[in-house]
N, C-alpha and C positions, 0 to 999 in steps of 0.2 A: 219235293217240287210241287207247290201248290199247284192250284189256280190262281188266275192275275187278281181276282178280288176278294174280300176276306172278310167275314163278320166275326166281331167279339161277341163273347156271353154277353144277354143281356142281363141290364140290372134287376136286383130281385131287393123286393122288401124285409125287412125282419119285422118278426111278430113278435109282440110282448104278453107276456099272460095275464087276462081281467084281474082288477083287482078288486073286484064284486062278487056279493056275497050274492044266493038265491033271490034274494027277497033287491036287489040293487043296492043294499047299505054298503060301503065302502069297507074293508077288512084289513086290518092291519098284520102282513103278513111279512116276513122276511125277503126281500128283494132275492129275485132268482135272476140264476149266470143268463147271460141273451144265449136264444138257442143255435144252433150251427146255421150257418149258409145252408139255402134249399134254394138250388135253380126253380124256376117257374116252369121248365121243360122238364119233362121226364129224363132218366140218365140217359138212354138208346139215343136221345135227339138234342142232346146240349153240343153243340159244336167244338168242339177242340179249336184252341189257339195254337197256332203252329211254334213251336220255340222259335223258327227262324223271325218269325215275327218282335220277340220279344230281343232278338240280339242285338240292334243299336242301343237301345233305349240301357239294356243292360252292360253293355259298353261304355256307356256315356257316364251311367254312374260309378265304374271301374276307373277309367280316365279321372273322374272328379276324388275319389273316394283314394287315390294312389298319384296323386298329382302328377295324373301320365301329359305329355306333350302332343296331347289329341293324333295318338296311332292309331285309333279306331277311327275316328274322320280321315286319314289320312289312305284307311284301309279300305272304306267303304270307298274312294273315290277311286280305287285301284281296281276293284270288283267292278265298278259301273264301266273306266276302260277296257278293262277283257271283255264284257257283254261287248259294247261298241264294237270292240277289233273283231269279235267273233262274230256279231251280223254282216260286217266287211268282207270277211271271208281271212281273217288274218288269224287263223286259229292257233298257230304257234305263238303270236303277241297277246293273243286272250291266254293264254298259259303262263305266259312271262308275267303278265299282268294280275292272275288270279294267285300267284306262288310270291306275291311280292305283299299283296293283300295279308297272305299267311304270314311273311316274316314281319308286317308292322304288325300286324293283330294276332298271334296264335289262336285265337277263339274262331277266328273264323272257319277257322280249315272243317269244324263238322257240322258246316252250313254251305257251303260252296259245291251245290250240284252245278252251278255252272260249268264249274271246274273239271268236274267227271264230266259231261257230254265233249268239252274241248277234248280231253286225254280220248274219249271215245274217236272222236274223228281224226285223231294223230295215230291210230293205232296202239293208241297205249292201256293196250286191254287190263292190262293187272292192274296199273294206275288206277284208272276208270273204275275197276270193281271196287278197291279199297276206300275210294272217294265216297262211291256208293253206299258202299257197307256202315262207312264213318257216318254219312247222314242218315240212314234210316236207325239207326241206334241211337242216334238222336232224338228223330221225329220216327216212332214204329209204327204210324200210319200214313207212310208216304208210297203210297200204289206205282206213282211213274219211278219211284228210284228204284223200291224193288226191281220193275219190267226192267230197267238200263240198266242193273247188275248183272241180270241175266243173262243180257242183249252181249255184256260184256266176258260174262265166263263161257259163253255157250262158242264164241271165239277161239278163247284159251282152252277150254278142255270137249267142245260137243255139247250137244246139245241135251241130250241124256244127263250128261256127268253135270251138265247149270241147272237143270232141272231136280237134280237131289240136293243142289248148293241152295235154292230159289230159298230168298227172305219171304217169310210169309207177315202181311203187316194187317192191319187193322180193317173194316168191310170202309171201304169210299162210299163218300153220299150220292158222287156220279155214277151213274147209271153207266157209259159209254168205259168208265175206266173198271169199274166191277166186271164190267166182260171182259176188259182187254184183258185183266190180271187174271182170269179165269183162261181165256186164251194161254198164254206164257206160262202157269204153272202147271193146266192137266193138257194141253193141246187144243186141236181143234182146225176150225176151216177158217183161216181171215177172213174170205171173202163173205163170210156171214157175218163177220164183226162188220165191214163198212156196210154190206145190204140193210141189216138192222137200223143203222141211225143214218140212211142213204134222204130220208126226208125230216133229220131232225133238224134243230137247230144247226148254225154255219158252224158254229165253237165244237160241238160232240162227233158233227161230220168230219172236222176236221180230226179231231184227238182218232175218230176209226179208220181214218184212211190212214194218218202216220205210223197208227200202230198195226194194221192188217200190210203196209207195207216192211215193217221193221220186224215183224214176223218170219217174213220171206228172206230177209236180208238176212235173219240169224239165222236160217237152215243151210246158206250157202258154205 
């Protein structure tokens, strides 16, 4: 589960090696292989492309490449009605809807964290974990699927026993989700997660108050 906006690697140049000698006379030398791709960012700060991001695109050439009858457009429109029913409050028709996604597209199913928050507020905690589980094996640096398995086994077995289950995934570059997941795996006070970013931006205030309150909800 990202964030709603997304940047790709930027482009980098490839270097070719002089073909001058000391002295600037041109040398006639055996053409060497091009050397590998080198981001222009060091590796700590090259951004990851989420796979969810690459899965229409690689759908569309499945469809093309297997003369499929466009199940993957068909899928995707399935996926954006569950979103839809699920802002509506029709959380059982966003389930109908996300599971229908899955029979046009099987690809989809370990990309659909939609899917696992619906099962989440249906009560369908094991659902929900498996959904979970499926996308961060996916994407091992997805910080909100992690907390929402937890959210989800800590239901199913305590809060102790989701805490020895807890996916551990990759460090997030937000600042507001590095503590929440700090929060959820060793414990802690919520109420210093929202104090913390109480005058940060609307987007980080918001992401610590869902999760200092979804904290409290899993201890119930």
């Amino acid at each position: 589960m990202t964030s709603t906006s997304f940047s790709l690697r930027s482009p980098a140049s490839f270097h070719f090696p002089s073909a001058t000698g000391a002295c600037g006379h041109v040398r006639w030398i055996q053409p060497l292989a091009p050397k590998p791709f080198r981001s222009p960012l060091p590796p700590a700060a090259t951004p990851a492309v989420s796979r969810r991001l690459l899965l229409p695109a690689a759908a569309g050439i499945w469809d093309f490449i297997s003369g499929g009858a466009g199940g993957a457009a068909a899928a995707t429109l399935a996926v954006r009605r569950g979103m839809q029913l699920f802002k509506q409050g029709d959380v059982a028709g966003s389930v109908a809807e996300f599971d229908r996604a899955i029979e046009l597209d099987p690809r989809q199913k370990a990309y659909l964290w939609q899917r696992g928050l619906s099962l989440y507020y249906l009560d369908r905690f094991q659902d929900a974990a498996e959904q979970f589980r499926l996308d961060v094996a996916e994407n091992p640096n997805d910080t909100e699927e992690s907390i929402w398995c937890f959210l989800c086994e800590a239901q199913l077995y305590g809060v102790e026993e989701a805490r020895k289950r807890f996916l551990e995934v990759g460090l997030d570059r937000r600042p507001v989700m590095r503590d929440a997941y700090a929060l959820f795996k060793d414990g802690g006070d919520p109420e210093k997660l929202a104090s913390n970013f109480s005058s940060s931006s609307d987007g980080e205030l918001f992401y610590a108050s869902l999760y200092a309150g979804l904290y409290y909800e899993a201890q119930v």
